[in-house]
Backbone as JSON Lines, residues from 0, in Angstrom:
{"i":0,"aa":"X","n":[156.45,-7.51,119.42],"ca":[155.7,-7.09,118.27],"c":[155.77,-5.58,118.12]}
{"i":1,"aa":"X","n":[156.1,-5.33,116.73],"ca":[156.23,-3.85,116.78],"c":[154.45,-3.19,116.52]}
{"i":2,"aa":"X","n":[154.33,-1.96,116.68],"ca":[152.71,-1.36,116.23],"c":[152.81,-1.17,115.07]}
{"i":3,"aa":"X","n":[151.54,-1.27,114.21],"ca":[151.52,-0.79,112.95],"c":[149.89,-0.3,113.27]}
{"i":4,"aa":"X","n":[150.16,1.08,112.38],"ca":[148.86,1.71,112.4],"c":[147.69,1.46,111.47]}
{"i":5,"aa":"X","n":[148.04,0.01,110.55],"ca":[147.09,0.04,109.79],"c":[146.61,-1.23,110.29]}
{"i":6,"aa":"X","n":[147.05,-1.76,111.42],"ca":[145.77,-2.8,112.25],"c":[145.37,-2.74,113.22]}
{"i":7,"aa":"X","n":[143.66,-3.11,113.92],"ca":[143.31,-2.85,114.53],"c":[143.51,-3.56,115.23]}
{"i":8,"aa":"X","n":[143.57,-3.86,116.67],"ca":[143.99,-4.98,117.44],"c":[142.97,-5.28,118.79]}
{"i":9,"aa":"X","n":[143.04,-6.04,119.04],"ca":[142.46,-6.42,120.15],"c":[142.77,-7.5,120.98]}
{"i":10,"aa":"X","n":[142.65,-7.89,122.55],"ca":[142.77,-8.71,122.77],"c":[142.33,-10.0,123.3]}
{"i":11,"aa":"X","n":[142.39,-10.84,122.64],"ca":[141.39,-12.06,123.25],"c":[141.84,-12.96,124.43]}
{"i":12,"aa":"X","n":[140.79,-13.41,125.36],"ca":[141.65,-14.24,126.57],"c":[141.68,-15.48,125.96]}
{"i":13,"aa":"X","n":[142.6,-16.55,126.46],"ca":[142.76,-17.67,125.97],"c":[142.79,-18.8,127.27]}
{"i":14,"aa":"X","n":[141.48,-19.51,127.55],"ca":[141.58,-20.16,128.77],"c":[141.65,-21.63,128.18]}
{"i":15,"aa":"X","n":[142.86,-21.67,129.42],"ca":[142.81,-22.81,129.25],"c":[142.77,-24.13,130.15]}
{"i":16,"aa":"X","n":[141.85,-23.81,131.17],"ca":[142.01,-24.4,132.57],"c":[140.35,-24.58,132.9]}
{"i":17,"aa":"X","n":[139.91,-25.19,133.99],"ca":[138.69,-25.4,134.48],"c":[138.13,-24.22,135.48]}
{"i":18,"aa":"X","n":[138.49,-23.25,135.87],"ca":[138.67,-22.65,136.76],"c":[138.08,-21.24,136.18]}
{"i":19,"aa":"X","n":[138.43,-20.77,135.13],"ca":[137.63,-19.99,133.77],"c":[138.66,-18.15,134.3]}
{"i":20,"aa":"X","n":[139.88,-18.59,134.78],"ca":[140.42,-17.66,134.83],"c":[141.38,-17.71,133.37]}
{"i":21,"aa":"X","n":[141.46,-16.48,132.93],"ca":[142.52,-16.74,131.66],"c":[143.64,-17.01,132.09]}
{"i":22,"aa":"X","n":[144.38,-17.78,131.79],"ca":[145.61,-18.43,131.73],"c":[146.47,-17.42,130.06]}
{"i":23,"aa":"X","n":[146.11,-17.05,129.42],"ca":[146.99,-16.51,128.21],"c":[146.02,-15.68,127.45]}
{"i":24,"aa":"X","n":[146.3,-14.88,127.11],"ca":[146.07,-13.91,125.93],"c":[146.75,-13.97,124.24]}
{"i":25,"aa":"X","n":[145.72,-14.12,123.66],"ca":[145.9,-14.15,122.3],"c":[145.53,-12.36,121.72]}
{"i":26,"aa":"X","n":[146.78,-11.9,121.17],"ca":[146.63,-10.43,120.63],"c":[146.24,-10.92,118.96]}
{"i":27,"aa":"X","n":[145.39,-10.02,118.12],"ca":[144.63,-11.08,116.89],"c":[144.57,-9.03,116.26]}
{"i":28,"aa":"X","n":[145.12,-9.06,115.03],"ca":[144.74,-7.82,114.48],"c":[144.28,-8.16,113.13]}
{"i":29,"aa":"X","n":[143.88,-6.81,112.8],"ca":[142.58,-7.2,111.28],"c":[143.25,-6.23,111.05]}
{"i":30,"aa":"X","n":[143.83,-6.16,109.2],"ca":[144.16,-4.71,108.21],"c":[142.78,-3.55,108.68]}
{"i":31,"aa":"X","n":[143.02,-2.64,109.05],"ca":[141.9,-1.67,109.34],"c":[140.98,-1.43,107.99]}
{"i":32,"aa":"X","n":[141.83,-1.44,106.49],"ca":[141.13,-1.54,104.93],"c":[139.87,-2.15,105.3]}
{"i":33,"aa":"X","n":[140.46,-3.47,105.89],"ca":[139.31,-4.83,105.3],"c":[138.01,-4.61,106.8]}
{"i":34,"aa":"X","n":[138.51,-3.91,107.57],"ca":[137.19,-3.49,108.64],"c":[136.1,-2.51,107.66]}
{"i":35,"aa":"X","n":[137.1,-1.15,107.43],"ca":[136.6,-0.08,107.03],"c":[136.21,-0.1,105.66]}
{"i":36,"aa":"X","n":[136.25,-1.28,104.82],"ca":[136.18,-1.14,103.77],"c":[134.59,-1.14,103.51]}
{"i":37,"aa":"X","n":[133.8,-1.38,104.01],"ca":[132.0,-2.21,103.86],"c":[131.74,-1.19,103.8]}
{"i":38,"aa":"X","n":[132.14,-0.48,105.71],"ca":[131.45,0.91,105.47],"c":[131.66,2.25,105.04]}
{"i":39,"aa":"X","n":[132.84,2.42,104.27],"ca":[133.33,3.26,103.27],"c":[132.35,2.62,101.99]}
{"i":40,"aa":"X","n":[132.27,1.73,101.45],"ca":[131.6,2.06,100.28],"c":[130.07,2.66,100.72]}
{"i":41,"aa":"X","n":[129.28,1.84,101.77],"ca":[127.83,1.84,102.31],"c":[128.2,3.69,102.21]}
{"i":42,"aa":"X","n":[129.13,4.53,102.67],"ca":[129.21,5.47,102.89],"c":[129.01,6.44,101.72]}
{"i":43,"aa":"X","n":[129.71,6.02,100.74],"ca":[129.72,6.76,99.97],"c":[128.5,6.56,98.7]}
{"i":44,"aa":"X","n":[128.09,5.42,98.84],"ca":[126.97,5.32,98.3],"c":[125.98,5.79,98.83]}
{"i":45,"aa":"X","n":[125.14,5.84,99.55],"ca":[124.42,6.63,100.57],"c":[124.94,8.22,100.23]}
{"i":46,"aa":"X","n":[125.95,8.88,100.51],"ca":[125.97,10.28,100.13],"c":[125.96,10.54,98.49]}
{"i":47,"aa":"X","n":[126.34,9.47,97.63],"ca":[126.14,9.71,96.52],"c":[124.41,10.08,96.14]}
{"i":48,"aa":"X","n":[123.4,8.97,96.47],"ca":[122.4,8.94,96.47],"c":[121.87,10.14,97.02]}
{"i":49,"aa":"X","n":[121.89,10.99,98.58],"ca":[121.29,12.31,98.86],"c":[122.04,12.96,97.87]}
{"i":50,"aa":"X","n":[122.87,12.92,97.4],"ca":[123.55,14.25,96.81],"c":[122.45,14.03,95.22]}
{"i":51,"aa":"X","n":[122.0,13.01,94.56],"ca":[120.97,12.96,93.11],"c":[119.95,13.7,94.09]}
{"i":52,"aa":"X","n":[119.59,13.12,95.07],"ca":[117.76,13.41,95.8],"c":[117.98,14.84,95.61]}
{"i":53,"aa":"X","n":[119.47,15.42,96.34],"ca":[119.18,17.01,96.49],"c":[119.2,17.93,95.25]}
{"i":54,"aa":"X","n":[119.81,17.56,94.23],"ca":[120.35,17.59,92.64],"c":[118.52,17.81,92.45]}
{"i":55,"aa":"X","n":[118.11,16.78,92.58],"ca":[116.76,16.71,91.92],"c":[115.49,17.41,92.67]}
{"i":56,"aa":"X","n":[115.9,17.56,93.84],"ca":[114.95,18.29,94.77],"c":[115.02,19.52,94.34]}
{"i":57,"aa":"X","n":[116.23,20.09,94.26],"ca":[116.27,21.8,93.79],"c":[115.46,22.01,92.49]}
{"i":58,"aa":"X","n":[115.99,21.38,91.32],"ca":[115.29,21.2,89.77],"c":[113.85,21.29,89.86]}
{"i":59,"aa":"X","n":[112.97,20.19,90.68],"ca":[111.86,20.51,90.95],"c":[111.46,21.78,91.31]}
{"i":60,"aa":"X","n":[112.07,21.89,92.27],"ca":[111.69,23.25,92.93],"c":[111.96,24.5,91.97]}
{"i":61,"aa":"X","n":[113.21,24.34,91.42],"ca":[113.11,25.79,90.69],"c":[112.07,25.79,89.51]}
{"i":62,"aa":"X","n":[111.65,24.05,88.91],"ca":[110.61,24.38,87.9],"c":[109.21,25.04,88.42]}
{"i":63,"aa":"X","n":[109.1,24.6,89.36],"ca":[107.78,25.35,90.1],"c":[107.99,26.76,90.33]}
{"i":64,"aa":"X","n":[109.09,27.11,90.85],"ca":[108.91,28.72,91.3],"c":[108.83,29.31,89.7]}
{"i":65,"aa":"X","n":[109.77,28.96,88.47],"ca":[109.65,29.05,87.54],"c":[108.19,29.51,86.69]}
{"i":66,"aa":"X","n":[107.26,28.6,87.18],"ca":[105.99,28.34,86.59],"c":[105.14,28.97,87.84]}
{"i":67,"aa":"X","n":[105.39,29.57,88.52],"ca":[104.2,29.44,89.69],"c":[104.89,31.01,89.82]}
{"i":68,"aa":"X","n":[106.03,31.51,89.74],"ca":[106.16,32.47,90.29],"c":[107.04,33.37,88.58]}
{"i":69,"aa":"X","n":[107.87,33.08,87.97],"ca":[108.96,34.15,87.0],"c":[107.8,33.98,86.3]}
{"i":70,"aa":"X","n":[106.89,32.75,85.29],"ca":[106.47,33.73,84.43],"c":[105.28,33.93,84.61]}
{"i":71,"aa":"X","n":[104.34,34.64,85.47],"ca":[103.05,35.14,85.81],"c":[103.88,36.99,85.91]}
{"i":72,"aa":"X","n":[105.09,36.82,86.68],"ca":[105.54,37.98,86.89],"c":[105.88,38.98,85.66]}
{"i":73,"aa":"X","n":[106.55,38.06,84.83],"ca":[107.29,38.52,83.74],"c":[105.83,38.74,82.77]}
{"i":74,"aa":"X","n":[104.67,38.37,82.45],"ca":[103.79,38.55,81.88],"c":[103.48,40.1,82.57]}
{"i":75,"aa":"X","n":[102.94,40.08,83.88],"ca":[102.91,41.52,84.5],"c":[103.42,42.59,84.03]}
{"i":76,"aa":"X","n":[104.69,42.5,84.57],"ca":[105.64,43.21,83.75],"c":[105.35,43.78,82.45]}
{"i":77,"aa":"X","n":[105.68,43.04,81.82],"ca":[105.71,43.5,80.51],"c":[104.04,44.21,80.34]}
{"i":78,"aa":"X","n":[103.22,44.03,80.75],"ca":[101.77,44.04,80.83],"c":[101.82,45.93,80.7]}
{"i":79,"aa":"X","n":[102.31,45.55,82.22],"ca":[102.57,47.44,82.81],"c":[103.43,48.06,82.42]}
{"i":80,"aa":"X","n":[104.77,47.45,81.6],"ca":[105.49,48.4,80.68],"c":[104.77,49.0,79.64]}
{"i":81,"aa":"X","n":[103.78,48.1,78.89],"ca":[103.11,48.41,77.5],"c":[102.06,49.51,77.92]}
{"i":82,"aa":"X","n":[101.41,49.66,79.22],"ca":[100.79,50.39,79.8],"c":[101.38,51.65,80.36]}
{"i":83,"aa":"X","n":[102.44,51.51,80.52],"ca":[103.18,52.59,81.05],"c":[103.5,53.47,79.76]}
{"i":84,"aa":"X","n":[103.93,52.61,78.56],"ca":[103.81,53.51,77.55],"c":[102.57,53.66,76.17]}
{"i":85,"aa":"X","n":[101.55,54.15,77.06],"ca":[100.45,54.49,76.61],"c":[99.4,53.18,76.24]}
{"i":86,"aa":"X","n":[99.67,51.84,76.17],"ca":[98.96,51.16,74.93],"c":[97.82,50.49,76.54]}
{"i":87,"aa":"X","n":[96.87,50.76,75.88],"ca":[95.77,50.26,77.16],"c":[94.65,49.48,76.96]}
{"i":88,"aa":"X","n":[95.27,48.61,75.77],"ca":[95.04,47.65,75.65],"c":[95.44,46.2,76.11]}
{"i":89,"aa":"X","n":[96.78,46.71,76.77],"ca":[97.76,45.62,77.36],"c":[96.57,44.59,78.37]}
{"i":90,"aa":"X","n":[97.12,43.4,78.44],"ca":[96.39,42.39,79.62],"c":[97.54,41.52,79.66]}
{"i":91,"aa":"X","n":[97.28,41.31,80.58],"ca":[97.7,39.64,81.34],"c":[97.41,38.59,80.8]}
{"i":92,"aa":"X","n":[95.7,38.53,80.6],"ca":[95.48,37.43,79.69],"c":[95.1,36.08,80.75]}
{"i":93,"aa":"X","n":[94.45,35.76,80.75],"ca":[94.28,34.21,81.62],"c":[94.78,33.19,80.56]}
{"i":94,"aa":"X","n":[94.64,31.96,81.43],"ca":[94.61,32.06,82.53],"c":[95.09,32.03,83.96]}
{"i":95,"aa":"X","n":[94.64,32.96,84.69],"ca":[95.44,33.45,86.27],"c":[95.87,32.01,87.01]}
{"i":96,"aa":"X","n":[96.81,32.68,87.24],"ca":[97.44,31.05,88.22],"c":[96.4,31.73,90.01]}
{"i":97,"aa":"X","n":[96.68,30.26,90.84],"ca":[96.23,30.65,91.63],"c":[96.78,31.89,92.71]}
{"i":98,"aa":"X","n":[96.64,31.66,93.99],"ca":[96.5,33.21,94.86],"c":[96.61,34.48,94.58]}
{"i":99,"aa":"X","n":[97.81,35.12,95.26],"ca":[97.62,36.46,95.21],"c":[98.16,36.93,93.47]}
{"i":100,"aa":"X","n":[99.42,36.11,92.81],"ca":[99.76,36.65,91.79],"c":[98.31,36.41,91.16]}
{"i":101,"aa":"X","n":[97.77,35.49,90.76],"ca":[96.53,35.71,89.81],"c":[95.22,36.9,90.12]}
{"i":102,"aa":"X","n":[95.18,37.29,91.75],"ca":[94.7,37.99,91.72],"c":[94.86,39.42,91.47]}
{"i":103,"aa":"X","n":[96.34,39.29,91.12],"ca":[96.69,40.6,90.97],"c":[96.86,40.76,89.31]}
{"i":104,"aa":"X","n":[96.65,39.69,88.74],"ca":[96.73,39.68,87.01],"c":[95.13,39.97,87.13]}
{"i":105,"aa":"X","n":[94.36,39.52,87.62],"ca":[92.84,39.81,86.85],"c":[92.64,41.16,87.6]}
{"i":106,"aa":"X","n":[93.19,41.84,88.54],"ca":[93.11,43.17,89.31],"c":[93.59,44.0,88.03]}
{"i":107,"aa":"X","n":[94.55,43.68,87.62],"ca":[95.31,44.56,86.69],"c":[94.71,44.49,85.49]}
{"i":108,"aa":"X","n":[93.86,43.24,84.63],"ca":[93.1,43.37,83.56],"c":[91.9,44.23,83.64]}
{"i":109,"aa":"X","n":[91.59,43.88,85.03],"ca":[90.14,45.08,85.09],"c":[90.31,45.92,85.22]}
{"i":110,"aa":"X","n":[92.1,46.71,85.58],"ca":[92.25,48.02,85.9],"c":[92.26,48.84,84.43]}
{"i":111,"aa":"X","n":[93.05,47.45,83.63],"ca":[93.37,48.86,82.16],"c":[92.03,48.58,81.37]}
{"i":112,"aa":"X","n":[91.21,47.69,81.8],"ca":[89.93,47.56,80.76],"c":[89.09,48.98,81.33]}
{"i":113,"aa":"X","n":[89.07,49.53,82.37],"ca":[87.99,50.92,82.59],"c":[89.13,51.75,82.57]}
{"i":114,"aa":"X","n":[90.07,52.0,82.44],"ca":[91.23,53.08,82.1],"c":[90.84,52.7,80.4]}
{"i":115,"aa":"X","n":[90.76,51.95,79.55],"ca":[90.47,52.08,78.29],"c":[89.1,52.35,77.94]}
{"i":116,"aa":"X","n":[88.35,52.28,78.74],"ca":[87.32,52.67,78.45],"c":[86.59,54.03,78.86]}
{"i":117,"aa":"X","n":[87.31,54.65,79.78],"ca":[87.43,55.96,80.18],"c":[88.49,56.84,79.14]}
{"i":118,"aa":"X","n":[89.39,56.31,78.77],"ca":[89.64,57.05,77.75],"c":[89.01,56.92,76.55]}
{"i":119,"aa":"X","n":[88.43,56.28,76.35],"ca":[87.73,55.91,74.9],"c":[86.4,56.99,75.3]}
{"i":120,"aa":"X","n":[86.0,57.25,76.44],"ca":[84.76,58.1,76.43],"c":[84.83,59.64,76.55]}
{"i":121,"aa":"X","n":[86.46,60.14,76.68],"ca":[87.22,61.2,77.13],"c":[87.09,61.37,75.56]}
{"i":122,"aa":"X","n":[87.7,60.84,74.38],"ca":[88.19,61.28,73.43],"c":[87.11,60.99,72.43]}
{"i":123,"aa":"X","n":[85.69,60.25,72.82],"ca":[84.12,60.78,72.19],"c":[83.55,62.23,72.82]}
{"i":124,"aa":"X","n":[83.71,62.52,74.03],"ca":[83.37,63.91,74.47],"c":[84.13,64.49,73.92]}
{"i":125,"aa":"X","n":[85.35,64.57,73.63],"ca":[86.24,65.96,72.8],"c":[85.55,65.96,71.58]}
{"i":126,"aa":"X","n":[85.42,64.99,71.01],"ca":[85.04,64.92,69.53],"c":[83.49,65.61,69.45]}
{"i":127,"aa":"X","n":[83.17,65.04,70.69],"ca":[81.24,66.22,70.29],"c":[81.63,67.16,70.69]}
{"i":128,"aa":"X","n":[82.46,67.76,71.89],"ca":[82.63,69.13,72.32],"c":[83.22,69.65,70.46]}
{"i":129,"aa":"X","n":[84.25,69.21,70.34],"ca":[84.65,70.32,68.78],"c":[83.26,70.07,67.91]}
{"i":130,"aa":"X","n":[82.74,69.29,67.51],"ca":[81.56,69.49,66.82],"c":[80.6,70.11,67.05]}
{"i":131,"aa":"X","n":[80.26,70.36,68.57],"ca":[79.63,71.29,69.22],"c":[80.22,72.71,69.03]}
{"i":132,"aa":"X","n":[81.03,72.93,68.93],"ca":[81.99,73.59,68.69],"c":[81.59,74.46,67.7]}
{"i":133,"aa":"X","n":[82.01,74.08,66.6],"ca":[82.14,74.13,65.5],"c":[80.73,74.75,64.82]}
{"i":134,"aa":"X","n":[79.61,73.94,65.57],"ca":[78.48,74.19,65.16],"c":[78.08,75.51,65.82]}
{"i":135,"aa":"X","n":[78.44,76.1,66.39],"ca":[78.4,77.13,67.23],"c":[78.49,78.1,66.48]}
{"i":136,"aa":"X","n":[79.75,78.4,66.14],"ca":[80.7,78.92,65.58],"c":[79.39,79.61,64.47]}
{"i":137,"aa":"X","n":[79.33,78.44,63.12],"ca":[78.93,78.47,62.12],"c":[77.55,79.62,62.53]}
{"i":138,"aa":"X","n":[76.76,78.98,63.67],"ca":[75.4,79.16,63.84],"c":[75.65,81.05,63.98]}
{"i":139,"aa":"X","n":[76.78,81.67,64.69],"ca":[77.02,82.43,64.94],"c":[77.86,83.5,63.75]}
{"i":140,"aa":"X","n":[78.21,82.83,62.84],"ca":[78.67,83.18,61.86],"c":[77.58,83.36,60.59]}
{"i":141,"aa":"X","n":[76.93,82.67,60.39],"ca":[75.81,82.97,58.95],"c":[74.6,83.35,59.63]}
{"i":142,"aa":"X","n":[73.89,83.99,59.03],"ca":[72.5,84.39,59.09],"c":[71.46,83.83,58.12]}
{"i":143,"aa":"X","n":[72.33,82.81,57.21],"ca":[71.41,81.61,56.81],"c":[70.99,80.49,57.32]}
{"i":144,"aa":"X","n":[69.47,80.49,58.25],"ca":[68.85,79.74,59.63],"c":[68.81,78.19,58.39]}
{"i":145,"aa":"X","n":[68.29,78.22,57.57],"ca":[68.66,76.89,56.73],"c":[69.99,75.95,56.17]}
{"i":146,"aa":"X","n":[70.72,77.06,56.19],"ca":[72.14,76.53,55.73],"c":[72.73,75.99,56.69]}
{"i":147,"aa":"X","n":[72.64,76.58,58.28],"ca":[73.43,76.32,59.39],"c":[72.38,75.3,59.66]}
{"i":148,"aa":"X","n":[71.16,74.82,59.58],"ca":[70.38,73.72,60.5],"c":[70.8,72.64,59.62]}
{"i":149,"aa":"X","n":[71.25,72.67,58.35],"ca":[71.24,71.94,57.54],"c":[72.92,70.96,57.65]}
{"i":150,"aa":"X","n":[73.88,72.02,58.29],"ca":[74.82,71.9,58.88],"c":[74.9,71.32,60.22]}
{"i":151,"aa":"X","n":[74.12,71.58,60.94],"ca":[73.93,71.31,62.19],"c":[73.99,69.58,62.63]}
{"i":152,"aa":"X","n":[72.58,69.56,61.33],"ca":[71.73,68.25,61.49],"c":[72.51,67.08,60.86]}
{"i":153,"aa":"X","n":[73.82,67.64,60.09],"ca":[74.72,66.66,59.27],"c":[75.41,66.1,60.19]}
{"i":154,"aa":"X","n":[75.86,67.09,60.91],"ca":[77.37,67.01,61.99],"c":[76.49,66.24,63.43]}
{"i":155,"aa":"X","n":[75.14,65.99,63.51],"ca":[74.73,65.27,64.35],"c":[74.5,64.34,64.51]}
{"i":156,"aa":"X","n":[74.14,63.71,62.79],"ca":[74.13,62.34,62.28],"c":[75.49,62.02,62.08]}
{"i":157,"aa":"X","n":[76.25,62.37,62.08],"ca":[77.85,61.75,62.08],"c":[78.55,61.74,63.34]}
{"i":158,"aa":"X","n":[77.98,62.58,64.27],"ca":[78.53,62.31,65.66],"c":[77.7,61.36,66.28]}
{"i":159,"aa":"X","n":[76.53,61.18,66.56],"ca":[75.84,60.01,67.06],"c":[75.84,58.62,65.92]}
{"i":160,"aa":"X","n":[76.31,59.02,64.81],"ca":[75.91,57.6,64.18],"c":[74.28,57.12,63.78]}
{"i":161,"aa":"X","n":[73.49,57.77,63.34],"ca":[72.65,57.66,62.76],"c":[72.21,58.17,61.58]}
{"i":162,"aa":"X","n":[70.85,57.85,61.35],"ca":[70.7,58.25,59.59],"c":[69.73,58.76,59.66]}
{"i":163,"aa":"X","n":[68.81,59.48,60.3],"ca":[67.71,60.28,59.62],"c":[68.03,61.52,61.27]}
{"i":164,"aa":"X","n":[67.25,62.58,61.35],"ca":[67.4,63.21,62.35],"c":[66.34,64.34,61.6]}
{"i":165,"aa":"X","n":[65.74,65.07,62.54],"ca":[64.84,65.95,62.18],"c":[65.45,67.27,63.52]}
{"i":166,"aa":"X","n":[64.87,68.28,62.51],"ca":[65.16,69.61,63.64],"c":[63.89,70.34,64.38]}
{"i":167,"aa":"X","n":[63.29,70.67,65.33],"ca":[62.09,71.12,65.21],"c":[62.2,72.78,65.92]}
């Protein structure tokens, strides 16, 4: 018998006596295809299948980092660009996702809400300092004590926002 490499072979004893020694050998080969064939498909089905799980494992995952992590960031961002160029009104905006990024979005809303409100009280003090100012000026300029109180008492009801004011 010549070898061929595409069967597997083996050999079987062949008794044929009472004694249970083999008397003959039967050599018996199988196409190696028709062995390997079951578990070549089992094979490749099985890696087909992890290869969807892992396909789909990543997708998940990047929708979450997506949502949990790019856009809380990208809101930031842009948050502290608009802040960076002057507007301090910018926010984040809830609502904050959980841990540290959300704590660092409501850190950052409370930061530009008293930065806007410190400037908003910076640029009411300039505005009474020049009216103060101004009233100075005048008081120091005329020697009419009625004309300048009368001046005075205008520019005080328009800087505080009220409507009657008396001088004493």
């Amino acid at each position: 018998l010549l070898a061929d490499d595409a069967f597997e072979r083996g050999a079987l004893p062949l008794v044929l006596d009472d004694e249970g020694a083999p008397s003959a050998y039967v050599w018996v080969g199988i196409p190696r295809d028709a062995v390997l064939a079951s578990a070549e498909r089992t094979l490749f089905r099985n890696l087909t299948l992890l290869g969807l799980i892992a396909v789909g494992t990543l997708a998940v995952a990047w929708g979450f980092a997506n949502r949990l992590l790019a856009r809380p960031l990208e809101v930031l961002v842009t948050a502290a660009s608009r802040v960076a160029k002057g507007d301090l009104r910018a926010r984040v905006g809830g609502p904050y996702v959980r841990g540290e990024l959300g704590q660092l979005g409501r850190a950052f809303d409370e930061m530009t809400a008293a930065l806007e409100t410190r400037e908003s009280e910076r640029t009411r003090a300039e505005e009474v300092a020049g009216a103060l100012a101004r009233v100075g000026r005048e008081l120091s300029e005329t020697l009419d004590f009625t004309r300048a109180a009368d001046r005075t008492v205008s520019t005080l009801l328009s800087l505080f926002r009220v409507r009657t004011a008396a001088l004493y």
